[in-house]
Structures are given as C-alpha cells and as structure tokens.
ChimeraX commands (.cxc) that place a marker at each C-alpha (Angstrom):
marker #1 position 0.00,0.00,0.00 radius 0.5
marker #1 position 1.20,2.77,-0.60 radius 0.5
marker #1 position 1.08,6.04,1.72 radius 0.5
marker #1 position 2.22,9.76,2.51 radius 0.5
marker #1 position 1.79,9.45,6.20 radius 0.5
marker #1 position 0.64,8.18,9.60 radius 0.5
marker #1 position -0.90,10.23,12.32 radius 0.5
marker #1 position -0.80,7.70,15.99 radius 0.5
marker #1 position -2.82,10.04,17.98 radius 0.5
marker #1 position -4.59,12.51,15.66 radius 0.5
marker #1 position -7.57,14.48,17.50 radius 0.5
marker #1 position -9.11,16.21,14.32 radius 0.5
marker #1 position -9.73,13.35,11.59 radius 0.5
marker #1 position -12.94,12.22,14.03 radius 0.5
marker #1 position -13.92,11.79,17.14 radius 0.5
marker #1 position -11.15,10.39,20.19 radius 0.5
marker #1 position -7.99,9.21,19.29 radius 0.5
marker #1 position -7.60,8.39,15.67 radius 0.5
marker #1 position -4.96,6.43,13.74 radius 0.5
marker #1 position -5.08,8.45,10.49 radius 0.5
marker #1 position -3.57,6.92,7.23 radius 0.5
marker #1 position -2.89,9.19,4.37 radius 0.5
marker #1 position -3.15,7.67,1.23 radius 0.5
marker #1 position -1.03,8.68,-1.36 radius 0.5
marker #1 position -2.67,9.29,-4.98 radius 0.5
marker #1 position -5.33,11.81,-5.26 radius 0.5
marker #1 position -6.67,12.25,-8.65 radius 0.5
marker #1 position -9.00,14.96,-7.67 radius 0.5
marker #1 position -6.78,17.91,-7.34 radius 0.5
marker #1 position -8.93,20.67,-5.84 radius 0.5
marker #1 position -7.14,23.36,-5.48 radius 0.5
marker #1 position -6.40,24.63,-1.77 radius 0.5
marker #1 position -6.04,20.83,-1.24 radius 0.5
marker #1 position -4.45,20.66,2.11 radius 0.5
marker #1 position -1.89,17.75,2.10 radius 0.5
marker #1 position -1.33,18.49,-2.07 radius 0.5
marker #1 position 1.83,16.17,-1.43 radius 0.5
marker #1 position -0.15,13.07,-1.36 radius 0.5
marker #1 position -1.52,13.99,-4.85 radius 0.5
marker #1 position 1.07,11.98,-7.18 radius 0.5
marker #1 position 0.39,8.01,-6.76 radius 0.5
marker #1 position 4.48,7.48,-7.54 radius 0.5
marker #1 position 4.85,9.99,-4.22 radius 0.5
marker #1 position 5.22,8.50,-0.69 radius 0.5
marker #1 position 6.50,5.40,0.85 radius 0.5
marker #1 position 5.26,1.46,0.01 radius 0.5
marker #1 position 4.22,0.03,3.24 radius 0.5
marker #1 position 2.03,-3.52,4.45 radius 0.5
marker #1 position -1.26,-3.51,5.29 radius 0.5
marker #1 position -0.18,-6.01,8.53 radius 0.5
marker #1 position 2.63,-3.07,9.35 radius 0.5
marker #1 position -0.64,-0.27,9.32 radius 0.5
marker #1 position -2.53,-2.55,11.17 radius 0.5
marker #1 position 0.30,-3.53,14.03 radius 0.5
marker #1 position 0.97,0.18,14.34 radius 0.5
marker #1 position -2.38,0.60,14.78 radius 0.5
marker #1 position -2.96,-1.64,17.07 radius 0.5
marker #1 position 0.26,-0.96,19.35 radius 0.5
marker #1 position -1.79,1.52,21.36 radius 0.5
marker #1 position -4.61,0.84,23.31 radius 0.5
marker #1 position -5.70,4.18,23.58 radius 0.5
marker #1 position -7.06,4.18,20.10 radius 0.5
marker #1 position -10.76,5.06,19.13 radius 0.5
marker #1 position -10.43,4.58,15.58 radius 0.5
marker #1 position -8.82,4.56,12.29 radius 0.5
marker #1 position -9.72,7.33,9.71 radius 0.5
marker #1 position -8.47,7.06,5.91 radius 0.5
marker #1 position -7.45,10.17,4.32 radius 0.5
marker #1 position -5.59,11.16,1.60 radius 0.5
marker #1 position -4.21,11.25,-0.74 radius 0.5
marker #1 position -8.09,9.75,-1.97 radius 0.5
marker #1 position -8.72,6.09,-0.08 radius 0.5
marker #1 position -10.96,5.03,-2.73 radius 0.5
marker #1 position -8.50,4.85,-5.20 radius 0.5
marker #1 position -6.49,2.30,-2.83 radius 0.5
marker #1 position -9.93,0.61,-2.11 radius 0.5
marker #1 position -8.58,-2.81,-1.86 radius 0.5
marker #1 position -5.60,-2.29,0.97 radius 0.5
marker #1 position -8.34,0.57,2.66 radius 0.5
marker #1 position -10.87,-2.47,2.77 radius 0.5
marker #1 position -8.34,-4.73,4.93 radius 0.5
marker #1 position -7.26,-1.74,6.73 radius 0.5
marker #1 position -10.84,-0.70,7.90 radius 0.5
marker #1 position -11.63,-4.76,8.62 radius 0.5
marker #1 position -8.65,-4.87,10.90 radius 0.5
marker #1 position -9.85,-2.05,12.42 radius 0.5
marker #1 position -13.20,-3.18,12.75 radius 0.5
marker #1 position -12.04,-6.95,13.94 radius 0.5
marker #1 position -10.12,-4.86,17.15 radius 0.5
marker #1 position -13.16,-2.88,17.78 radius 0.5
marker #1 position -12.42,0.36,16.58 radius 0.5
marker #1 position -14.65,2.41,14.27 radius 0.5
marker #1 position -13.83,3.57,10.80 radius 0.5
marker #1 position -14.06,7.00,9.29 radius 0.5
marker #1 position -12.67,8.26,6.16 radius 0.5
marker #1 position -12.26,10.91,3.79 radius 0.5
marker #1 position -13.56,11.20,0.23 radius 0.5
marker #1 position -13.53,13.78,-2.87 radius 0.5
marker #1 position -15.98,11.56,-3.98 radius 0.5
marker #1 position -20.09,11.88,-3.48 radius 0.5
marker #1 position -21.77,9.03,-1.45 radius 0.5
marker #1 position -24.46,8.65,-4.31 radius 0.5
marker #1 position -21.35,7.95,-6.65 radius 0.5
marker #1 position -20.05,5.37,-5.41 radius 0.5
marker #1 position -22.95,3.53,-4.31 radius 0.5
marker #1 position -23.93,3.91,-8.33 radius 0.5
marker #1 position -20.69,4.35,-10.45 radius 0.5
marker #1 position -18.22,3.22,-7.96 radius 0.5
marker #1 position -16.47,-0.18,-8.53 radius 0.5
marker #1 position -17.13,-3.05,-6.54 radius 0.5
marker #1 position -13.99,-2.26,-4.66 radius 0.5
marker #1 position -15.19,0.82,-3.48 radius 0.5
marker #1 position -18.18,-0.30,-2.84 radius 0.5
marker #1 position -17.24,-2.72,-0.55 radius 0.5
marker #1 position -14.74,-0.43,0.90 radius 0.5
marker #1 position -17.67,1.64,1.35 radius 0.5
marker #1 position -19.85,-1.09,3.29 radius 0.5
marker #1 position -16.98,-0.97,5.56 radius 0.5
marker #1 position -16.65,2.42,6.70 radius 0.5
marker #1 position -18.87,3.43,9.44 radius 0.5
marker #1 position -18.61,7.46,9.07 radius 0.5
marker #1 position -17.75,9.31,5.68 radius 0.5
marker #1 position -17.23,12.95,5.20 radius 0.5
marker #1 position -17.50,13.32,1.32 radius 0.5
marker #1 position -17.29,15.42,-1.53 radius 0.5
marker #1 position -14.52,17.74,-3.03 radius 0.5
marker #1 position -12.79,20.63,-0.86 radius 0.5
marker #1 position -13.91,24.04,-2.77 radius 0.5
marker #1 position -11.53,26.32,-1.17 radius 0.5
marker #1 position -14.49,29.11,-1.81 radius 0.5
marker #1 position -16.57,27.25,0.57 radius 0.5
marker #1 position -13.43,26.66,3.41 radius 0.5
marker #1 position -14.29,26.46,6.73 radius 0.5
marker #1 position -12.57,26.44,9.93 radius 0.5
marker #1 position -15.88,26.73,11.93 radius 0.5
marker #1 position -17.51,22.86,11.12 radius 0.5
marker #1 position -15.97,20.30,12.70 radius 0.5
marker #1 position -14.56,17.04,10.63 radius 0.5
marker #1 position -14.18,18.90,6.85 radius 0.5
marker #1 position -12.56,21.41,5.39 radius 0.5
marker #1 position -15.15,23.39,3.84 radius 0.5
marker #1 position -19.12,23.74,3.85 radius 0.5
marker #1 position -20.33,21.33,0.61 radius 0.5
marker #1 position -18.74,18.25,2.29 radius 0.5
marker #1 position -20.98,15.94,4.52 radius 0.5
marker #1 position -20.46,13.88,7.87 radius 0.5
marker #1 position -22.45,10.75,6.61 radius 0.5
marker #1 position -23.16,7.62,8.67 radius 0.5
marker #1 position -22.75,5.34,6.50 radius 0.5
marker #1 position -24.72,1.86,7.86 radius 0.5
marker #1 position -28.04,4.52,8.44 radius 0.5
marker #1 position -27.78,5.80,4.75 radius 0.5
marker #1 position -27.35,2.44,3.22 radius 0.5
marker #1 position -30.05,1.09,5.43 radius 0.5
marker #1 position -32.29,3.87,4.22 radius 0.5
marker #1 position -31.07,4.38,0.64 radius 0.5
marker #1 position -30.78,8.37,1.37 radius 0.5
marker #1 position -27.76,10.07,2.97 radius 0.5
marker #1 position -28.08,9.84,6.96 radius 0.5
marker #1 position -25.99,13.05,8.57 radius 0.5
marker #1 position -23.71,11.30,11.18 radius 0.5
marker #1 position -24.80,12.48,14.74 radius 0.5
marker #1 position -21.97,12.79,17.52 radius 0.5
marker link #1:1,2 radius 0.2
marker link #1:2,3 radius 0.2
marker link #1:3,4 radius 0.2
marker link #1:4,5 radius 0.2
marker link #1:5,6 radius 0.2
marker link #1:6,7 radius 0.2
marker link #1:7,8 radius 0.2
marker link #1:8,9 radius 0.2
marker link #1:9,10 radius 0.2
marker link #1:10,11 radius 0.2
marker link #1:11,12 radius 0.2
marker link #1:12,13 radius 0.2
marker link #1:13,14 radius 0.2
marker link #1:14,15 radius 0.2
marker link #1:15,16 radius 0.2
marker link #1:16,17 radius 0.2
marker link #1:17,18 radius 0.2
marker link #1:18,19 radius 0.2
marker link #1:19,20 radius 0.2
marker link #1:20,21 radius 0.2
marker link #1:21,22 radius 0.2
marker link #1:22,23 radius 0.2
marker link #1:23,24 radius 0.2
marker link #1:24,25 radius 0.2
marker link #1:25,26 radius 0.2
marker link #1:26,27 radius 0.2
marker link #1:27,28 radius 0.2
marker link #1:28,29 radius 0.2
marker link #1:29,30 radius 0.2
marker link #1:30,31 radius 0.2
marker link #1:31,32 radius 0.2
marker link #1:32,33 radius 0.2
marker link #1:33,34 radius 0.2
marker link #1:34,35 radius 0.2
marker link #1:35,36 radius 0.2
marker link #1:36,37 radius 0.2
marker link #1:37,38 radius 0.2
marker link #1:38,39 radius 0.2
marker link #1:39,40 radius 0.2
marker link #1:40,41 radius 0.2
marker link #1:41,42 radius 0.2
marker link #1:42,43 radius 0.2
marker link #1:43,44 radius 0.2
marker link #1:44,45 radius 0.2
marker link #1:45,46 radius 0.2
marker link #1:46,47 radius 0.2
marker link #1:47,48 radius 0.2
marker link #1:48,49 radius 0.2
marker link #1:49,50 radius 0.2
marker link #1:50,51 radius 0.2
marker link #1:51,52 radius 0.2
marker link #1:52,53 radius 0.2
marker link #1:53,54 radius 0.2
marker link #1:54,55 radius 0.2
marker link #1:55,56 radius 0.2
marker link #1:56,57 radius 0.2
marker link #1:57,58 radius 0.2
marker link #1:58,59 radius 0.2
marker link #1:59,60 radius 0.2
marker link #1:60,61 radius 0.2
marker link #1:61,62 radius 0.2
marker link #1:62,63 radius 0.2
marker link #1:63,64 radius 0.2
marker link #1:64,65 radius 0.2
marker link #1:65,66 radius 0.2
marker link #1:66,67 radius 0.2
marker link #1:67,68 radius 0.2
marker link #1:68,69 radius 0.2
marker link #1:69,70 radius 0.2
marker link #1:70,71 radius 0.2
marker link #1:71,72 radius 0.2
marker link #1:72,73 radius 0.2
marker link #1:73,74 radius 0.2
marker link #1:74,75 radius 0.2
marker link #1:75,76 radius 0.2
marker link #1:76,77 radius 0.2
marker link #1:77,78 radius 0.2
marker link #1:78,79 radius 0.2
marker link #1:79,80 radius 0.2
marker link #1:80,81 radius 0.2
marker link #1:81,82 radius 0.2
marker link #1:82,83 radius 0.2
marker link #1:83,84 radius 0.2
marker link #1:84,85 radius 0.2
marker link #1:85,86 radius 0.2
marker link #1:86,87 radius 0.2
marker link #1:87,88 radius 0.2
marker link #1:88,89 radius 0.2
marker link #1:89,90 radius 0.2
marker link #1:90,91 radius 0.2
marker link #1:91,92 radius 0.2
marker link #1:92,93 radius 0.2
marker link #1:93,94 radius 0.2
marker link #1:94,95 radius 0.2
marker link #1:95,96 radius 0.2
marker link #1:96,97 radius 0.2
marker link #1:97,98 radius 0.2
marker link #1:98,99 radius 0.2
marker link #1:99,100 radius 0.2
marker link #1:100,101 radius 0.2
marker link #1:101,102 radius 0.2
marker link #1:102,103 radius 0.2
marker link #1:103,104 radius 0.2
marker link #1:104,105 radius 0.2
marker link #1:105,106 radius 0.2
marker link #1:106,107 radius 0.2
marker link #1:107,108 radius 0.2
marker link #1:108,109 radius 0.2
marker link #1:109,110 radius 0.2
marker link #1:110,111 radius 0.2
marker link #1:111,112 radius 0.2
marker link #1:112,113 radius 0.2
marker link #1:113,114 radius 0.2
marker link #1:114,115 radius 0.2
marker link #1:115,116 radius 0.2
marker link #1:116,117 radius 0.2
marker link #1:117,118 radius 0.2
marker link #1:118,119 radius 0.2
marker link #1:119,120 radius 0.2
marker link #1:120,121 radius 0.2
marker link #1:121,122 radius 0.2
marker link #1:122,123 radius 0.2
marker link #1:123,124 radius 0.2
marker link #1:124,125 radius 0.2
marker link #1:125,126 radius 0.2
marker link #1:126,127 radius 0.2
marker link #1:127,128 radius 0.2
marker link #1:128,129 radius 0.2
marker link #1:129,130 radius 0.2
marker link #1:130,131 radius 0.2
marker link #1:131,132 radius 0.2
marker link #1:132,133 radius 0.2
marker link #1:133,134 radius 0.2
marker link #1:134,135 radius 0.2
marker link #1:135,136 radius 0.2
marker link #1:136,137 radius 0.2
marker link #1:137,138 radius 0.2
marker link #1:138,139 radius 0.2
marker link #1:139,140 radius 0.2
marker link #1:140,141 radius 0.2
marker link #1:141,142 radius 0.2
marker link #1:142,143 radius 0.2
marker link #1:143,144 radius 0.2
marker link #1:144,145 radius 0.2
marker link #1:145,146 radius 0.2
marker link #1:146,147 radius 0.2
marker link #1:147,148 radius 0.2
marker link #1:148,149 radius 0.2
marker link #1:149,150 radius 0.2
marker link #1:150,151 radius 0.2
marker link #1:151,152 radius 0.2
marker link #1:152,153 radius 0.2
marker link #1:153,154 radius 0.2
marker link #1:154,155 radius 0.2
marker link #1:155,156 radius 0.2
marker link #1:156,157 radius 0.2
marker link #1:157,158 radius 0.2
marker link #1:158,159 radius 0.2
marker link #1:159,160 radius 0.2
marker link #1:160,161 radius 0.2
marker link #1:161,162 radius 0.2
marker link #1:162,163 radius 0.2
view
C-alpha cells in the first residue's frame, strides 16, 4: 500500500484518538487541497497492510482509524483490509472522500463499494476552497458531509452522522 503518512494520535480526523492513514494518490486535485503532497500516486512510501494494522494496534488508547488522503478510494482494496482490521479490534472507521456518497454507491467499482460497506462514518465530496471552513468540525469546507454510513445504506438516502 502505498502512503504519505501516519498520524498515531490525531484528534481532528474524528472523534477520540484516531490512527489516520494518508493515502497517497489523489486524482482529484482541488485546489487549496491541504496535504497536495499526497496527490502523485508514484509519491510516498510502500508500506504492508499487517505493518498499518500492528501500528495501529500498538496503542490501546485508540478510538479509531480514519483514511485520508491522498483519496482512499482509489487504494480501495488495501483501505478495505485496513478498515476490517480495524473493525475486527473494535475500533470504528471514518474516512475521507472527494468523492459523493451517491457515486459510489452507483458508479463506484465493486472495490469501493465494498470499501464503502466498511466504513462506518464518511465525510464526502470535493474541498472548494471558496466554501473553506474552519468553523464545522470534521471537513474542510461547507459542501462536504459527515455521513453515517450503515443509516444511509439502510435507508437508501444520505443519513448526517450524529456525535
């Protein structure tokens, strides 16, 4: 897999203590992107999902793991055994995406979809840097969403997470 990053103890990628993995490979580009390092896919350091998950795992403090990027879904494969290891030690799963919830329940591959089935919170869509936003908690500016994901599936509409 192959990543720009680890955070052990981040507080602001979700609620508690997060491990936070930063993809690396973001075909989205929006400009004002904050970590605009993790945008080239050759960029970053090759690393095993069983190293991620150890890491992970190595402190008991942890709440959950976030993916971020970089752009998870297009490392949906390695993000899917990341966010079941997660899930198999308890922890909850959030993670980041330029993409819309309705597209990748409808265009998305089956990777991503399953990836998606997997991830218990997701704040999606692209950052607009006219629409930035220090003020909302969990996204960078106001057209992304906090979405629980397991609600909005159930439901077939979007389901705003609720802390």
């Amino acid at each position: 897999m192959r990543i720009a990053g680890t955070v052990q103890d981040s507080i602001v990628d979700g609620p508690g203590f997060r491990f936070t993995v930063f993809t690396q490979g973001c075909s989205h580009h929006c400009p004002g992107c904050h970590n605009p390092q993790t945008h080239d896919p050759s960029g970053g350091t090759e690393h095993t999902v069983e190293e991620l998950l150890e890491r992970m795992r190595s402190n008991p403090l942890t709440d959950g793991l976030t993916l971020s990027g970089g752009e998870p879904f297009e490392q949906p494969e390695d993000c899917l055994l990341l966010a079941q290891g997660a899930h198999e030690s308890g922890l909850n799963v959030w993670s980041y995406t330029g993409y819309l919830v309705e597209f990748l329940c409808d265009q998305g591959t089956e990777a991503q979809k399953a990836l998606l089935r997997e991830v218990d919170v997701l704040v999606d869509g692209p950052f607009l840097l006219d629409q930035r936003t220090l003020s909302l908690p969990w996204r960078g500016s106001r057209n992304q969403r906090v979405i629980d994901v397991p609600k909005s599936l159930e439901n077939g509409d979007v389901v705003l997470f609720q802390l």
